[in-house]
C-alpha positions in Angstrom: 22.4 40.7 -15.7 18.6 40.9 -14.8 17.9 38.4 -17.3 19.7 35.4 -16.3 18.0 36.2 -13.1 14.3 36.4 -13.9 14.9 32.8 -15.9 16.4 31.3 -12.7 13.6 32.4 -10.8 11.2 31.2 -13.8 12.4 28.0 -13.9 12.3 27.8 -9.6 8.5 29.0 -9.7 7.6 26.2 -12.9 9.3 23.4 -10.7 7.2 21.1 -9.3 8.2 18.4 -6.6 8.1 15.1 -7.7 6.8 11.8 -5.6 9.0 9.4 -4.7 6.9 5.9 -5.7 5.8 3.9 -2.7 8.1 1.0 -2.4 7.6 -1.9 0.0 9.9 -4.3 1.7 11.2 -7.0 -0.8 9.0 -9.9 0.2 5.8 -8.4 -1.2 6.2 -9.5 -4.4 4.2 -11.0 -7.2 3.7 -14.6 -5.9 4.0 -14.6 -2.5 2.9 -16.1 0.8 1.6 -14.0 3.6 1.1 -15.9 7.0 -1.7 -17.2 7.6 -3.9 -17.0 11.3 -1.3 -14.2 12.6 -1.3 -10.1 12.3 0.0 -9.5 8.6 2.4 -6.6 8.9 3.0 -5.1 5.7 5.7 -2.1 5.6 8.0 0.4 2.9 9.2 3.5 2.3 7.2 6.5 0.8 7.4 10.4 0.9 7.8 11.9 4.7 4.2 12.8 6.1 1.8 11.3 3.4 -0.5 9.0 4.2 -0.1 5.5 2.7 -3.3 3.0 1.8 -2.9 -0.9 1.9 -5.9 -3.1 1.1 -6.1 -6.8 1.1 -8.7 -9.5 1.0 -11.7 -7.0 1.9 -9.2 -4.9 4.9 -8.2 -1.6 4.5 -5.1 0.1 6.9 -3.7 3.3 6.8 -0.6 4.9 8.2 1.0 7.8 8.0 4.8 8.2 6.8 7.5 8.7 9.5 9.9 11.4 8.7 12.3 8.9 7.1 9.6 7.6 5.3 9.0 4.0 6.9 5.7 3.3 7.1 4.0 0.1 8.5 0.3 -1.5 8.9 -0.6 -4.8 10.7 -3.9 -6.6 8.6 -5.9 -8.8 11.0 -5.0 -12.5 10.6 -6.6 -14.3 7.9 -7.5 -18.1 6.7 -5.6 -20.0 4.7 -6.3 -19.5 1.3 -5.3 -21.1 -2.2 -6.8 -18.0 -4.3 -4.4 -15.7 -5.3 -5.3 -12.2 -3.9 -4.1 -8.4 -4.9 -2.6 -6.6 -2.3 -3.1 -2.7 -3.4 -0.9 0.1 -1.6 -1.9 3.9 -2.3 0.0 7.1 -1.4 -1.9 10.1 -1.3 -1.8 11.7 -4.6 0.1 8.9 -6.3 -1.2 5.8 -8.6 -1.9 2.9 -6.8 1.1 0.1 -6.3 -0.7 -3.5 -7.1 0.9 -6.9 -6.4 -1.0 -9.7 -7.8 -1.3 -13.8 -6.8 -0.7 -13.5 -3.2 -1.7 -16.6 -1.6 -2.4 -16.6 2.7 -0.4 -19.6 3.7 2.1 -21.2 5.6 5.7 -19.6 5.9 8.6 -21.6 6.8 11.7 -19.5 7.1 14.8 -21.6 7.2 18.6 -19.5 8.5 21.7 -20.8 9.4 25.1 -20.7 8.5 26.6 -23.3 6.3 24.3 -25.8 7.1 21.6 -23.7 4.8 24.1 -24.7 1.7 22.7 -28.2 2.1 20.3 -28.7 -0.6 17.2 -31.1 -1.4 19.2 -32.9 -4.2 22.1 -33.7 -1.4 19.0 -35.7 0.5 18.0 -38.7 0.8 16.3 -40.5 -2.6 13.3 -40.7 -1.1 13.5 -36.5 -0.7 14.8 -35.8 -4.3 11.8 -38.2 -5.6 9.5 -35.9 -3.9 10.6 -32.9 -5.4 11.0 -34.2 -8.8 7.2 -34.9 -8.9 6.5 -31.9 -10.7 5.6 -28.1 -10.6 3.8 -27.7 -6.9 1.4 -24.6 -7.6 1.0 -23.3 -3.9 4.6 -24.0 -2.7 6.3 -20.9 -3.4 10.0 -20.6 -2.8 12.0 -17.3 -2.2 15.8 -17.4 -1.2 17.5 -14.3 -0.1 20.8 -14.4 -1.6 24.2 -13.6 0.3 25.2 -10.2 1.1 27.7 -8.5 3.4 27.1 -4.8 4.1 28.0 -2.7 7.1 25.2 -0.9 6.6 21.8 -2.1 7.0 20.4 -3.0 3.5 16.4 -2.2 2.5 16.5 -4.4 -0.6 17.3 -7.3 -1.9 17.6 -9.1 -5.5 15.1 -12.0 -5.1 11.6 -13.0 -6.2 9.3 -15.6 -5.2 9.0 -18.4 -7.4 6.6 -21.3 -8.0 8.2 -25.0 -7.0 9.7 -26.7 -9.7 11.3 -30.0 -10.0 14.2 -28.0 -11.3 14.2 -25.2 -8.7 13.0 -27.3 -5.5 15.9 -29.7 -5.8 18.0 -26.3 -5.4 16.7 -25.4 -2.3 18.0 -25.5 1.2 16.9 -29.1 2.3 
């Protein structure tokens, strides 16, 4: 009987806790816009009481994890810019997280109820000309699909995307 024991306890003793990844809130995502000329708060999830690093066009912020491990920074407000940037975010003791092409911009958030269903190829011609000029570079699109949940929901299945003449004429006009 001693034996199944001592293996138990070998096995508890060789264990080693593993660290959760640092994940951030859907929108930070290869490709994105941040807002431009406005606090840039930039938030997730990591372990409970670690430290978490975010860096950004020359800033640095830290915060430490809440014991549900949200975390949040605010990055001072920053100019428009068309180069894409890498925002890094570090947990202690875990590889960096690094999401590339970030542009500072205007964001335009557009909610409603049906009327969000309407899309740029229902418009007018003049409308559906403009979007079919061709792929727009700087004019990234994300759309955050439907979902009905009783409970409050931490991710979604969505990715920025550059405009296209296909993809634009899809959007919510």
């Amino acid at each position: 009987m001693l034996k199944p024991d001592f293996r138990w306890l070998c096995l508890l003793l060789l264990a080693q806790p593993v660290n959760a990844e640092v994940i951030l809130a859907p929108l930070f995502q290869a490709g994105g816009v941040l807002q431009r000329e406005k606090p840039i708060p930039v938030w997730g999830k990591a372990d409970p009481g670690k430290e978490v690093t975010v860096a950004f066009a020359g800033q640095t912020k830290k915060a430490t994890t809440a014991p549900n491990g949200r975390w949040q920074v605010a990055l001072d407000p920053l100019p428009a810019s068309a180069e894409g940037r890498t925002l890094t975010v570090t947990e202690a003791g875990s590889a960096p997280k690094e999401i590339g092409d970030l542009l500072v911009g205007e964001v335009w958030l557009g909610s409603g109820q049906s009327n969000m269903e309407f899309v740029v190829a229902q418009t007018t011609p003049e409308n559906q000309a403009i979007a079919a000029k061709g792929p727009v570079p700087l004019l990234r699109l994300f759309t955050v699909p439907k979902a009905i949940s009783n409970t409050r929901l931490d991710t979604i299945n969505s990715k920025w995307v550059n405009a296209t003449p296909e993809n634009a004429s899809r959007f919510s006009a």
